[in-house]
DRENKOLDREN-78039 format. One record per residue (C-alpha): residue number from 1; x, z, y. Coordinates in Angstrom, 1 decimal. Example, Ala and Ser with C-alpha at 12.3 -4.5 7.8 and 13.67 -1.06 7.14 Angstrom:
<sites>
SITE pos      x      z      y
SITE   1   12.3    7.8   -4.5
SITE   2   13.7    7.1   -1.1
</sites>
This chain:
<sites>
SITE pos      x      z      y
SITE   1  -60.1  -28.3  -39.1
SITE   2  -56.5  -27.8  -38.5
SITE   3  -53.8  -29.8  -40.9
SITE   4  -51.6  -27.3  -43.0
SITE   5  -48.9  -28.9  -41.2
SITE   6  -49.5  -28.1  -38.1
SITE   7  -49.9  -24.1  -38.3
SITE   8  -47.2  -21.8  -38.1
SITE   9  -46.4  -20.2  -41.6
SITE  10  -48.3  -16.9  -41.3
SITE  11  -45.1  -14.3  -41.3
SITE  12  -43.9  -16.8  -38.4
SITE  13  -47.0  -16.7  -36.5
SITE  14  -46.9  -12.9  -36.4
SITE  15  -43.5  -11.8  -36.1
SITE  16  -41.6  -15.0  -34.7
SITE  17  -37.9  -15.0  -35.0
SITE  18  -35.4  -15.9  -32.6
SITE  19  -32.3  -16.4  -34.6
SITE  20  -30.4  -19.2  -32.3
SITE  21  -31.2  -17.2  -29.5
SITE  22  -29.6  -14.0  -31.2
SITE  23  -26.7  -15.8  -31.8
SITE  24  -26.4  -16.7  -28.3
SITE  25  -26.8  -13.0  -27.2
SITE  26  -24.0  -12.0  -29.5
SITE  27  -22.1  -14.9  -28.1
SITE  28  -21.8  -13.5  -24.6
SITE  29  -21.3   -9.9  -26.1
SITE  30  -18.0  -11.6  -27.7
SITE  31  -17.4  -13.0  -24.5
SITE  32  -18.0   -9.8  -22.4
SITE  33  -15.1   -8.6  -24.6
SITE  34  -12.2   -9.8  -22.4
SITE  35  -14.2   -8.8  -18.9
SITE  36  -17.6   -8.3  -18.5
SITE  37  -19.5  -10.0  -15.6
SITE  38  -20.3   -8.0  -13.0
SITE  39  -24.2   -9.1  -12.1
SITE  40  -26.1   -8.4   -9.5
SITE  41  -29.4   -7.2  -10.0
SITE  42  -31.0   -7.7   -6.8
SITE  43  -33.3   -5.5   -4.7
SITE  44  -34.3   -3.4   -8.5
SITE  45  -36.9   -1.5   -6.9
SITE  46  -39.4   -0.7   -9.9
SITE  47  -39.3    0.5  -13.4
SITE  48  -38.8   -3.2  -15.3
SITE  49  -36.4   -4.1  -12.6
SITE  50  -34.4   -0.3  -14.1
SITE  51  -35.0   -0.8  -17.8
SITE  52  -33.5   -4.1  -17.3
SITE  53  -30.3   -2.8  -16.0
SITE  54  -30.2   -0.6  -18.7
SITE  55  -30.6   -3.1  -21.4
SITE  56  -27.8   -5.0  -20.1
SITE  57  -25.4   -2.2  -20.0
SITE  58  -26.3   -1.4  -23.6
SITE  59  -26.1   -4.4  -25.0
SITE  60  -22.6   -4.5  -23.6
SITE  61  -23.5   -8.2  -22.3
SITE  62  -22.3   -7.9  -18.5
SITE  63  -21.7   -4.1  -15.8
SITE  64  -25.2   -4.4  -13.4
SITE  65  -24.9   -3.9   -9.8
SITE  66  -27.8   -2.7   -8.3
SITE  67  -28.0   -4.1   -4.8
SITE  68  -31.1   -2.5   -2.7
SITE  69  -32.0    0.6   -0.6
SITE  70  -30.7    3.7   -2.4
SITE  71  -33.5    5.7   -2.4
SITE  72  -36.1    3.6   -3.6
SITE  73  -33.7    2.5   -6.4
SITE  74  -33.9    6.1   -7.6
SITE  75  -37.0    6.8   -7.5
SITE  76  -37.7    3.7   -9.7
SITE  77  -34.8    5.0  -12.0
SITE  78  -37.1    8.5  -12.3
SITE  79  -39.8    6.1  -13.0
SITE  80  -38.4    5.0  -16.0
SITE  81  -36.8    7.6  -16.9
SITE  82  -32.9    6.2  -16.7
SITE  83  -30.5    8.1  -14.5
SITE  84  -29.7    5.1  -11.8
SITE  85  -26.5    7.1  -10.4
SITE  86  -24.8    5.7  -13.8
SITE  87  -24.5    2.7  -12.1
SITE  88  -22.7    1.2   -8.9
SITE  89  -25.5    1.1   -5.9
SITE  90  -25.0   -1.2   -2.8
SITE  91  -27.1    0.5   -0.6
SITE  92  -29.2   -1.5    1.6
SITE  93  -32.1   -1.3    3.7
SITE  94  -36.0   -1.0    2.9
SITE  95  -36.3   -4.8    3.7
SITE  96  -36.3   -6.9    0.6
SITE  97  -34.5  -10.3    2.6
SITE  98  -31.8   -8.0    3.4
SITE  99  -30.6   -6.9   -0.6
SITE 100  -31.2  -10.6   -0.9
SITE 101  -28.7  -11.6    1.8
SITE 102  -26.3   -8.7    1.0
SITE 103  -26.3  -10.0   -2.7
SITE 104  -25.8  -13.6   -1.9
SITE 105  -22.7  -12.6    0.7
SITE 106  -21.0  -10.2   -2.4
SITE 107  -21.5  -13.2   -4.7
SITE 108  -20.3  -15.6   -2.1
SITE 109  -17.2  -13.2   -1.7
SITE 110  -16.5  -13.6   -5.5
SITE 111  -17.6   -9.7   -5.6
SITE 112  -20.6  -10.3   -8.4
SITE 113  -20.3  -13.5  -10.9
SITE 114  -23.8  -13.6  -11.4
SITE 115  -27.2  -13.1   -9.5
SITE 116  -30.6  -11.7  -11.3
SITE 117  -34.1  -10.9   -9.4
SITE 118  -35.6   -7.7   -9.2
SITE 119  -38.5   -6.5   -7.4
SITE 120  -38.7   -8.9   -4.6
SITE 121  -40.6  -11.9   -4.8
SITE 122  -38.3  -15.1   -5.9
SITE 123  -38.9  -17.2   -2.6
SITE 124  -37.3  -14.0   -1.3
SITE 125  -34.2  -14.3   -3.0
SITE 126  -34.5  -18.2   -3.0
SITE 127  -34.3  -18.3    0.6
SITE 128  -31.1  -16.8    1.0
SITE 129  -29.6  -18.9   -2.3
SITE 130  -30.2  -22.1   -0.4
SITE 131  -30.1  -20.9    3.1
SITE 132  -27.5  -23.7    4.7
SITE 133  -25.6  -21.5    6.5
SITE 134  -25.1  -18.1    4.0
SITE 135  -26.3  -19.5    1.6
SITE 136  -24.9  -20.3   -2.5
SITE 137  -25.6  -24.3   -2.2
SITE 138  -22.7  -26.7   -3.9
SITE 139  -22.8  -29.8   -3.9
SITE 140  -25.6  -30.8   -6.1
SITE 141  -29.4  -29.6   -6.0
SITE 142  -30.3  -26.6   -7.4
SITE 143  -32.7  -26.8  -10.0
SITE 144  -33.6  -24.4  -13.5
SITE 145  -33.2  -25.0  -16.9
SITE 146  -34.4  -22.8  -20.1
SITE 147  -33.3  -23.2  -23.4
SITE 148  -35.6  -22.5  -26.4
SITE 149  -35.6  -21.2  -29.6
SITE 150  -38.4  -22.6  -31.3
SITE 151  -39.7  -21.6  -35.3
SITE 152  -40.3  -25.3  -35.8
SITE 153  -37.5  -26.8  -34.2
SITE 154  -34.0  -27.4  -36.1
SITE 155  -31.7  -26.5  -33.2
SITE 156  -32.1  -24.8  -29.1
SITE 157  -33.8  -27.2  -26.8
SITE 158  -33.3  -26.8  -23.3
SITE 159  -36.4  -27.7  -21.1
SITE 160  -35.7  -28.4  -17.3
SITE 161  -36.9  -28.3  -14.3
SITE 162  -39.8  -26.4  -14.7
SITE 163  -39.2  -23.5  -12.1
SITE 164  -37.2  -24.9   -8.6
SITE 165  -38.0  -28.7   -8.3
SITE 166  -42.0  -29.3   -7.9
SITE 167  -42.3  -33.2   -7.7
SITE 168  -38.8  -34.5   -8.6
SITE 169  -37.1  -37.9   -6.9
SITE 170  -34.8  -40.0   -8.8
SITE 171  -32.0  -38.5   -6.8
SITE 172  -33.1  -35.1   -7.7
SITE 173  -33.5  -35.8  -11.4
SITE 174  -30.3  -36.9  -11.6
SITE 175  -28.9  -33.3  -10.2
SITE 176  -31.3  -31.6  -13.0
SITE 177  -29.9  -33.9  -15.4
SITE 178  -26.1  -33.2  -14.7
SITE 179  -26.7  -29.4  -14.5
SITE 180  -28.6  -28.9  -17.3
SITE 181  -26.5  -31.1  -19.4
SITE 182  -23.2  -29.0  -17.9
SITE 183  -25.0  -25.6  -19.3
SITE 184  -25.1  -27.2  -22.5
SITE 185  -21.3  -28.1  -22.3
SITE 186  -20.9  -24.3  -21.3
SITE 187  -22.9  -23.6  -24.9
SITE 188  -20.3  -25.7  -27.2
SITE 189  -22.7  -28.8  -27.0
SITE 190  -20.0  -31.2  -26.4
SITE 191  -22.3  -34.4  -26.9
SITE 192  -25.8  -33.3  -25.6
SITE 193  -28.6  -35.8  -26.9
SITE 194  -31.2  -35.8  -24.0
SITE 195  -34.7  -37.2  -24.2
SITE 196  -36.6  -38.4  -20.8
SITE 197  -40.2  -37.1  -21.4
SITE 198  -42.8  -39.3  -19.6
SITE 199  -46.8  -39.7  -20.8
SITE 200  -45.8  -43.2  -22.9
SITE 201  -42.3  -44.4  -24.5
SITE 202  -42.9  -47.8  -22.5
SITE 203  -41.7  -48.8  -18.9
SITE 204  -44.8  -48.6  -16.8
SITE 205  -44.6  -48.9  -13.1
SITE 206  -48.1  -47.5  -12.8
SITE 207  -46.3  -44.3  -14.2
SITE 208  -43.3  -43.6  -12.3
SITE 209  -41.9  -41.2  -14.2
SITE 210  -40.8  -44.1  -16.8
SITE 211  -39.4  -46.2  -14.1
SITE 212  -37.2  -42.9  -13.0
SITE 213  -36.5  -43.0  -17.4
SITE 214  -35.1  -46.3  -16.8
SITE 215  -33.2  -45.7  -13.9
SITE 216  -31.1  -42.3  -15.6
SITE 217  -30.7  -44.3  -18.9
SITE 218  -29.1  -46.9  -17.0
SITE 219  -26.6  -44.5  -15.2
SITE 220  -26.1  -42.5  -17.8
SITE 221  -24.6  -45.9  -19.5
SITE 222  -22.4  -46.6  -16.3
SITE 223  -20.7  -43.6  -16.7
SITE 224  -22.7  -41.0  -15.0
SITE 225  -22.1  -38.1  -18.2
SITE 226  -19.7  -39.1  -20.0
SITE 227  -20.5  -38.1  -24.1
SITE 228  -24.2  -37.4  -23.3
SITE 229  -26.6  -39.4  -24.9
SITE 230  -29.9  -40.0  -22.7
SITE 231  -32.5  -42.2  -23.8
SITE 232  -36.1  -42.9  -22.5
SITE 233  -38.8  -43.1  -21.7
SITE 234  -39.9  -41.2  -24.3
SITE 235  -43.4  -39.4  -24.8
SITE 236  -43.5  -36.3  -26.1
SITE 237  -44.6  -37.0  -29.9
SITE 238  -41.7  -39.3  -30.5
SITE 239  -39.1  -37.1  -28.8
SITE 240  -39.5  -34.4  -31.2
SITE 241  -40.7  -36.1  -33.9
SITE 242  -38.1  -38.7  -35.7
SITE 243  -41.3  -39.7  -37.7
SITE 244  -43.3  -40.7  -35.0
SITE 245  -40.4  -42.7  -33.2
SITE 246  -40.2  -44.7  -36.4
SITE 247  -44.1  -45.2  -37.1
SITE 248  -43.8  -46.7  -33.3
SITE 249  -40.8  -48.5  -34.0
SITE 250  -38.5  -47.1  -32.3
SITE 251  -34.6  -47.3  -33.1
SITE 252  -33.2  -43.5  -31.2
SITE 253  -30.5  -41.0  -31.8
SITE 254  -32.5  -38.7  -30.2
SITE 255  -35.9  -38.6  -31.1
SITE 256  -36.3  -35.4  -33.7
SITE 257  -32.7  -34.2  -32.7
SITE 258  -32.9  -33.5  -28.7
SITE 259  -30.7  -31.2  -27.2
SITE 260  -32.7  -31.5  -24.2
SITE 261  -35.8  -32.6  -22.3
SITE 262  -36.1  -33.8  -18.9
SITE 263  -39.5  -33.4  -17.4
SITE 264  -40.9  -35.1  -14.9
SITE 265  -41.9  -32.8  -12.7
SITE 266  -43.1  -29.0  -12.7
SITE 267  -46.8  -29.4  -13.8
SITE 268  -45.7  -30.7  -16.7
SITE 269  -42.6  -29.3  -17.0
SITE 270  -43.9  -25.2  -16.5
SITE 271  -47.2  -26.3  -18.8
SITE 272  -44.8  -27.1  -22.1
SITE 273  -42.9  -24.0  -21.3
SITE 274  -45.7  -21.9  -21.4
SITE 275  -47.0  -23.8  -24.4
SITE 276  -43.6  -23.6  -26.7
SITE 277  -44.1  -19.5  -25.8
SITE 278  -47.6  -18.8  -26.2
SITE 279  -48.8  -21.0  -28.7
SITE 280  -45.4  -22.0  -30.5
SITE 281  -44.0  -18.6  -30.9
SITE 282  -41.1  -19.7  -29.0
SITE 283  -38.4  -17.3  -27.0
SITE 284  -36.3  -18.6  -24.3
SITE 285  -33.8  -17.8  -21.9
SITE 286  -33.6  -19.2  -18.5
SITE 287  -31.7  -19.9  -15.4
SITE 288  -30.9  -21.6  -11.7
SITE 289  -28.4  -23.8  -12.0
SITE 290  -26.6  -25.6   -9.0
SITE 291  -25.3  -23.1   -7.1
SITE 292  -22.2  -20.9   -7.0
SITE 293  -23.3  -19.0   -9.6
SITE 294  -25.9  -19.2  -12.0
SITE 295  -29.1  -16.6  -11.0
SITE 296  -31.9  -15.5  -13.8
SITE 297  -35.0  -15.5  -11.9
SITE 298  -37.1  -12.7  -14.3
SITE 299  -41.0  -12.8  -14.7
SITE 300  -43.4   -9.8  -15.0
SITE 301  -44.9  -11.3  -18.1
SITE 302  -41.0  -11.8  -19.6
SITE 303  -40.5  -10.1  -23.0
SITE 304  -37.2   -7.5  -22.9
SITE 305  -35.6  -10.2  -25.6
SITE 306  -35.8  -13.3  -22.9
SITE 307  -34.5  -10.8  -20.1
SITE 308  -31.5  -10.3  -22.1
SITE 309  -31.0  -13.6  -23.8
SITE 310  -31.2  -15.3  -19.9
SITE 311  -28.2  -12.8  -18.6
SITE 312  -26.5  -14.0  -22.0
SITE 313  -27.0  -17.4  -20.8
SITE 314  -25.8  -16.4  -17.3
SITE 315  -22.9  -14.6  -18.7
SITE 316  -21.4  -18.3  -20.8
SITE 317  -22.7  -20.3  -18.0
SITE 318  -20.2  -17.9  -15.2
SITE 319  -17.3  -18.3  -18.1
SITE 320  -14.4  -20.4  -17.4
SITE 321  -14.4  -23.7  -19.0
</sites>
């Protein structure tokens, strides 16, 4: 039998609301106010791909470029019923790669402030993000982070990497760390408290995803991001909960008030997101980080709200600091 306090009140459990993440949307709508981000939906070739474009444009968030071969970006407006000569139309050709490449150059060139996936399939428009030549690579790893709006949590959480980076090394972790933790700075979260997420709260070298704990607390205290609090290991129970941390005796500022959680590594990492959405009644909106702009890699199984709350993301994240 299932404790009371466990379940989601029923009202919650059938219409979840998303109220931090609302806010966020109208955030970037305030934002789009003084000059709206020209994103470049890349190689929209179907229905969703359409309706999305029009979402954005309607809820005045950024001015959608649709970058793919004309005609086949037509007949997917007809599709959908939206009249896709209402917006601007790179024309490419038929080949998917190529409105990938064409979109990277144009953001490259300054021409687009922001990058979202269509149609093609995302190691399509990966390639050409990280490609070493054309590419949109800086000076740090690229790597994904989502921020959730949870029923039962107090606050947005941010959850990364559970998209870009499969098995994480130290070295990589570290890049995750300082992007995610620069998104948050981008959201007004000056002093991010961050939570390493391991199977145990102990140092284990059997585990190594408590010795890489170790090792970010530790640079995080030399310096590495400055105002950020990171602590760790920490397993998931305690993270979240402040109770737990205390029943296992452990002294935190961030257990029960985490801004964000590091996972260690995309099995884990893409099995909590798809946990806090499906059984948590969570919404999220999500983005690659790392690059020259940040790029909102859409799902088929996406709900319209986490389409538009990820270019709202994408939108604060492209704004001038």
């Amino acid at each position: 039998m299932v404790s009371a306090a466990l379940q989601l009140p029923e009202e919650v459990a059938a219409h979840p609301r998303h109220p931090r993440l609302d806010a966020l949307v109208a955030r970037a709508r305030e934002r789009a106010r003084a000059g709206r981000v020209r994103i470049g939906l890349v190689h929209p070739c179907d229905a969703a791909a359409l309706e999305a474009a029009a979402h954005i444009r309607d809820e005045a968030l950024a001015q959608p470029v649709l970058i793919g071969p004309r005609e086949a970006i037509l007949r997917a407006g007809e599709a959908a019923g939206i009249d896709a000569l209402g917006f601007e139309i790179i024309d490419c050709s038929d080949d998917a790669p190529e409105s990938a490449r064409r979109a990277v150059a144009m953001a490259r060139q300054g021409v687009v402030g922001s990058l979202m996936k269509g149609s093609l399939h995302t190691d399509e428009l990966m390639s050409a993000v990280v490609d070493k030549q054309i590419g949109l690579r800086t000076e740090t790893r690229i790597s994904h982070a989502f921020v959730f709006d949870l029923p039962r949590y107090p606050k947005l959480l941010g959850l990364a990497d559970c998209v870009v980076n499969i098995s994480p090394t130290l070295d990589t972790k570290r890049d995750i760390l300082g992007n995610a933790i620069g998104l948050l700075r981008k959201l007004g979260i000056v002093h991010p408290k961050v939570g390493i997420v391991a199977a145990v709260e102990t140092v284990n070298p059997a585990i190594p995803a408590t010795v890489d704990a170790q090792a970010l607390v530790a640079m995080a205290q030399a310096g590495a991001w400055p105002g950020a609090v990171v602590e760790g290991p920490f397993g998931f129970d305690n993270v979240i909960s402040a109770e737990a941390a205390h029943i296992k005796k452990m002294e935190s500022r961030v257990a029960g008030d985490a801004d964000l959680l590091l996972v260690p590594d995309l099995n884990a990492g893409n099995m909590l997101y798809k946990s806090f959405t499906y059984i948590g009644g969570g919404e999220c909106a999500g983005l690659v980080l790392g690059a020259r702009v940040p790029i909102v890699l859409t799902s088929r199984a996406d709900s319209v709200a986490a389409r538009i709350a990820s270019v709202a993301l994408a939108v604060l994240a492209a704004a001038e600091t």
